[in-house]
SEVEXKE-816371 format. One record per residue (C-alpha): x, y, z; residue number from 1. Coordinates in Angstrom, 2 decimals. Layout:
# SEVEXKE-816371
> x,y,z,k
> X,Y,Z,NUM
...
//
This chain:
# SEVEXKE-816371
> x,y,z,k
> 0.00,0.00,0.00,1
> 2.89,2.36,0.90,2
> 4.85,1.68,-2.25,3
> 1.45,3.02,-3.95,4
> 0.69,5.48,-2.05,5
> 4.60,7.12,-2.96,6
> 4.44,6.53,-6.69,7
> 1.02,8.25,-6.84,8
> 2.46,11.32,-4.89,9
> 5.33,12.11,-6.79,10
> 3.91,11.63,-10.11,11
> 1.73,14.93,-9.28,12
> 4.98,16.41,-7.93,13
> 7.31,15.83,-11.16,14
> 7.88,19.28,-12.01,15
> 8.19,20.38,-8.44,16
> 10.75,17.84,-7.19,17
> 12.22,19.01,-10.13,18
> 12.71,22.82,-8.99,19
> 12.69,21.80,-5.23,20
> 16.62,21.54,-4.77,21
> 16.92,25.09,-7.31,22
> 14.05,27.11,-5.82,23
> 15.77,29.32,-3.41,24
> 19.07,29.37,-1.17,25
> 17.59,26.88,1.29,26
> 16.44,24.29,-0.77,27
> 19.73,24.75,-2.76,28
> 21.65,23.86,0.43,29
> 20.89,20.43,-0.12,30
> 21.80,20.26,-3.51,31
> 25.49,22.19,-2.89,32
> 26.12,20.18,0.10,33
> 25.34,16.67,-2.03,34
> 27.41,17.55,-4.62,35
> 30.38,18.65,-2.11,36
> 30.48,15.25,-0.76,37
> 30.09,13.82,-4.47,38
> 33.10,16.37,-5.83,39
> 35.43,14.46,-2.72,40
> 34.83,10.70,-2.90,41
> 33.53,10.27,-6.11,42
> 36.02,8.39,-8.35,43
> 37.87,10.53,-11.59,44
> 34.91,8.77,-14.27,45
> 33.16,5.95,-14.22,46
> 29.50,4.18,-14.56,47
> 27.07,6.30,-11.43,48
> 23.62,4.54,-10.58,49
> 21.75,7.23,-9.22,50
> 19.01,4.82,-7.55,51
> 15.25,6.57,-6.36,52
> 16.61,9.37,-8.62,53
> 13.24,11.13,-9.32,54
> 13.39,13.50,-12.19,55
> 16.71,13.64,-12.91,56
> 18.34,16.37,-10.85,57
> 21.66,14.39,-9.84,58
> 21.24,12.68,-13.48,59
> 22.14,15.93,-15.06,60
> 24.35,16.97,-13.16,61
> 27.14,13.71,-12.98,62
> 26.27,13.66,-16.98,63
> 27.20,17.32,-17.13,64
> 30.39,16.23,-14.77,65
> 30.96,13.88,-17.56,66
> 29.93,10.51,-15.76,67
> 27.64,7.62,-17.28,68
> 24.88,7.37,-15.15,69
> 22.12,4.81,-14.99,70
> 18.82,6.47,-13.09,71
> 16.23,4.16,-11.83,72
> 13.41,5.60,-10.24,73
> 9.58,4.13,-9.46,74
> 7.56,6.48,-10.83,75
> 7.32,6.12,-14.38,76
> 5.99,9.78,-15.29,77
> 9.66,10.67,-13.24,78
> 11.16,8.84,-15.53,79
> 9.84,10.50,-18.63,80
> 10.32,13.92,-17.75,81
> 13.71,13.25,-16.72,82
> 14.50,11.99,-20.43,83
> 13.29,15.20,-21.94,84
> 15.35,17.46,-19.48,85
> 18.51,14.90,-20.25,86
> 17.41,15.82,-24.08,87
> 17.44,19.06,-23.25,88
> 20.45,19.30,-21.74,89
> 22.54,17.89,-24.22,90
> 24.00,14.70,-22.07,91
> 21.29,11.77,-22.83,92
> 23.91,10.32,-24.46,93
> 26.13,10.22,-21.38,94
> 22.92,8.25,-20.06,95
> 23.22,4.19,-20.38,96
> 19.76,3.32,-18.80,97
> 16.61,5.25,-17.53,98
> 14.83,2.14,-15.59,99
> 11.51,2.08,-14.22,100
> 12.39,0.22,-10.60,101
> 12.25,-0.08,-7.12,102
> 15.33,0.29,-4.61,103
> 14.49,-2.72,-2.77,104
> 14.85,-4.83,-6.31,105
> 17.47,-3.79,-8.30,106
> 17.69,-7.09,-10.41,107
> 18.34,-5.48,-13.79,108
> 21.64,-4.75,-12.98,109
> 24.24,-7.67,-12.18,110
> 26.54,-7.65,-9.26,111
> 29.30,-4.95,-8.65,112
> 28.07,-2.88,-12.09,113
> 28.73,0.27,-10.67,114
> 32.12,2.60,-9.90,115
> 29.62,4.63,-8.00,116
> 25.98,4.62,-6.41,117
> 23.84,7.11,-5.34,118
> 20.47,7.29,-3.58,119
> 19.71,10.75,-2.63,120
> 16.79,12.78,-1.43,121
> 15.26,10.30,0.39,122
> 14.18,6.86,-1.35,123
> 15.27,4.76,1.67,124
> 13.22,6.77,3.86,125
> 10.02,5.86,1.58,126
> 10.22,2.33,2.31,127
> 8.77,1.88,5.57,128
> 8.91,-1.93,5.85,129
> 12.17,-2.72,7.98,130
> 13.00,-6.31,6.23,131
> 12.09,-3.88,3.02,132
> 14.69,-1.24,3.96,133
> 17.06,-3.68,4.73,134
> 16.79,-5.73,1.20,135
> 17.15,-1.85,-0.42,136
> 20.53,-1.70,1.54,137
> 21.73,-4.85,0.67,138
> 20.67,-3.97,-2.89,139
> 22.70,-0.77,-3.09,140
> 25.91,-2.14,-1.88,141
> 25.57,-5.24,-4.27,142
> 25.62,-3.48,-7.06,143
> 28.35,-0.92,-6.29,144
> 32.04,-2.72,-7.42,145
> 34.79,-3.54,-4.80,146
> 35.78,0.58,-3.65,147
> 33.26,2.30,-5.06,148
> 32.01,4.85,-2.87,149
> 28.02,4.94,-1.81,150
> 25.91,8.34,-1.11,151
> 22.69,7.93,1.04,152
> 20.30,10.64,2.33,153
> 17.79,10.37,4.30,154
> 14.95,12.21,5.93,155
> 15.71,13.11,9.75,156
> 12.95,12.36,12.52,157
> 14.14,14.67,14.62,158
> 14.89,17.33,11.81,159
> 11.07,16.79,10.97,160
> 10.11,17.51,14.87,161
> 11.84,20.53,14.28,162
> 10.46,21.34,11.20,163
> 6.50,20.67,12.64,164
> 7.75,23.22,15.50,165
> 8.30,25.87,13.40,166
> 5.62,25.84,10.41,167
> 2.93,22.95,11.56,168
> 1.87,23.26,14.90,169
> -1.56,22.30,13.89,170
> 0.07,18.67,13.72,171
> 1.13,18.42,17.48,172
> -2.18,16.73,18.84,173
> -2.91,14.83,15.87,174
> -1.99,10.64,16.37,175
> 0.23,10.88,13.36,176
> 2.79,13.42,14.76,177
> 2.87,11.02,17.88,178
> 3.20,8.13,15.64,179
> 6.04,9.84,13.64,180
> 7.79,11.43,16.95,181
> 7.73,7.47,18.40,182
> 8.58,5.35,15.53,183
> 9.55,7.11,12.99,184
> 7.20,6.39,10.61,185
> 4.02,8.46,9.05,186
> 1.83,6.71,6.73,187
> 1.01,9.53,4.63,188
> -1.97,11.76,4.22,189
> -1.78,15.13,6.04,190
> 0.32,16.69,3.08,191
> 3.52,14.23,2.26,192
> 3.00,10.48,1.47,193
> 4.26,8.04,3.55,194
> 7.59,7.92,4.71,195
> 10.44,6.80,7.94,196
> 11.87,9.30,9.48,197
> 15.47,8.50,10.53,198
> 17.43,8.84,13.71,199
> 21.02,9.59,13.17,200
> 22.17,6.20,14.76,201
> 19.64,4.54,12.51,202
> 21.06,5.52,9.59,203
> 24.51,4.52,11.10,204
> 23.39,1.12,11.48,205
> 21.58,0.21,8.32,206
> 25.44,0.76,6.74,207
> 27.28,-0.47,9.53,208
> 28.34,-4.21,7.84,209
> 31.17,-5.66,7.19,210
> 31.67,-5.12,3.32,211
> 31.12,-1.25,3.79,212
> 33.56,1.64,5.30,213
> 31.33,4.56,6.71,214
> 33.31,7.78,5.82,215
> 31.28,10.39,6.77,216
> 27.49,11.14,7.82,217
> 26.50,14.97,7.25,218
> 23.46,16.81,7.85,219
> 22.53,18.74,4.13,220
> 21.05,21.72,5.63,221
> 23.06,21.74,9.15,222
> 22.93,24.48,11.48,223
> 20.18,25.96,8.54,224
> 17.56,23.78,8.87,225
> 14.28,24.79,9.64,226
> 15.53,28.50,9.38,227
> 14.44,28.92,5.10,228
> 13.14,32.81,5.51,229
> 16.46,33.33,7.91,230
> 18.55,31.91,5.09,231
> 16.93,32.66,2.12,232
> 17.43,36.11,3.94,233
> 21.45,35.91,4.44,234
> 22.11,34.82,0.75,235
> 20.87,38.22,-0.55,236
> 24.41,39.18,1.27,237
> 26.91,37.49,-1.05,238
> 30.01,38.30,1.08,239
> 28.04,36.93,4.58,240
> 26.42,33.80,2.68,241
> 30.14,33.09,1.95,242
> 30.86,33.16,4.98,243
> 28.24,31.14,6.62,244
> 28.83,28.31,4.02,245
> 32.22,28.09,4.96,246
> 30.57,27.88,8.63,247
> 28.13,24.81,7.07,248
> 31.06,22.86,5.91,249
> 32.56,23.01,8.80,250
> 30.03,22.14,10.90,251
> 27.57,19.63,9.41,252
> 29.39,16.50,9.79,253
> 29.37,17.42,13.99,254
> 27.11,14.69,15.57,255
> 25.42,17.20,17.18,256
> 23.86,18.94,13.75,257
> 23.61,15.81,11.68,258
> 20.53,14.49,13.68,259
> 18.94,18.23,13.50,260
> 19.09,18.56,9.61,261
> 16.08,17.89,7.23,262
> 18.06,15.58,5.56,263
> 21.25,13.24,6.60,264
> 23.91,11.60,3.87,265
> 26.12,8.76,4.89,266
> 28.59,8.25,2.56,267
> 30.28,4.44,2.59,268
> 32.82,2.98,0.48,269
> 32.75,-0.46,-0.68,270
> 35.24,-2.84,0.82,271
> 38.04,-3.22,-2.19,272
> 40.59,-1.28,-4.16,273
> 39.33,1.43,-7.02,274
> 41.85,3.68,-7.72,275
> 41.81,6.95,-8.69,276
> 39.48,8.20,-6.01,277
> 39.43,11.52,-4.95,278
> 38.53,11.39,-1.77,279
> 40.71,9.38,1.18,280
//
């Protein structure tokens, strides 16, 4: 019913997923801070599975980096509008698959395909079965190759809490927010479809195995999150937005602003040798 219930939701939010991570500083945050942590461990070129990958955002942007990518995302009408932006773009060629898919399953591509994987913006937290979740990890570091690094975000429970404190107080007495604030996990309905909410030491734990090295875990909006109008705000200030990302680099790999940001990224590396990484 979940799996549903997410495909249905963002295939009347293509064209705003698509703008989300370009439609003003805050929301942008995300999308610089990914791509920091992409620009350090990715490898020099290589075949990039960019799993749950929506629309096509990170697509474009490894193609444009001169990467082949593979995106593999569930909703279909994603999928479609992601080709014509590729098209657009001038880099479908630099695009070896677009496959309609789940993260739990990702049969269509053989063992230890890719130099590369990334699942960002959330997939994993839209699977709310455990076993599920599990199977979607297992999936992910399968098809990476011996080295290659993997880049996971996730939604934060306690960034959400946060979030609800600021612009939803109307949720407080409702059993959902209760539900969410205990567990986790919100089965959709009051405005976003259903999704787990991570705790930092979840997320450490789904990747803590033996075949993986955790390198970092960062929180993408840090010491910004749930402050949009503050931020939005500052970056009409070039010279103090400068500033204050050099502050956000600095400080969102602390333990104590991972938890507190919108979003979290782990970033693992495959047990093995790959050279020509550029990150350590």
């Amino acid at each position: 019913m979940s799996d549903s219930l997410v495909t249905e939701y963002y295939a009347s939010q293509v064209r705003q997923e698509w703008r989300r991570l370009v439609s003003d500083a805050y929301h942008r945050l995300e999308l610089i801070t990914t791509l920091h942590f992409l620009e350090k461990y990715l490898p020099q070129h290589g075949l990039v599975l960019d799993a749950g990958g929506g629309p096509g955002r990170y697509t474009l942007e490894l193609a444009r980096k001169g990467y082949d990518v593979c995106l593999l995302d569930a909703t279909q009408a994603n999928l479609e509008f992601a080709r014509r932006q590729l098209k657009r773009h001038g880099v479908l060629r630099r695009v070896r698959q677009i496959v309609n898919g789940s993260i739990v399953d990702l049969s269509p591509f053989p063992d230890a395909t890719f130099d590369a994987v990334l699942c960002s913006g959330g997939p994993l937290s839209h699977v709310l079965d455990p076993q599920h979740r599990e199977s979607a990890v297992s999936e992910l570091v399968r098809v990476a190759r011996p080295g290659a690094p993997l880049f996971v975000s996730v939604i934060s429970r306690i960034g959400v809490l946060q979030v609800i404190l600021v612009y939803g107080q109307h949720e407080i007495e409702q059993p959902h927010f209760e539900l969410a604030r205990d567990t986790g996990d919100y089965l959709g309905g009051h405005g976003f479809t259903a999704c787990h909410f991570f705790l930092p030491e979840e997320l450490q734990q789904a990747f803590t195995r033996p075949e993986l090295q955790i390198l970092v875990i960062a929180g993408l909006e840090g010491l910004s999150s749930g402050h949009s109008k503050e931020l939005n705000k500052l970056a009409r200030d070039e010279a103090r937005f400068k500033v204050w990302l050099e502050t956000h680099f600095q400080t969102c790999t602390h333990q104590s602003v991972v938890g507190m940001s919108e979003h979290m990224l782990i970033v693992c590396r495959k047990v093995g040798v790959q050279p020509g990484s550029r990150g350590a």
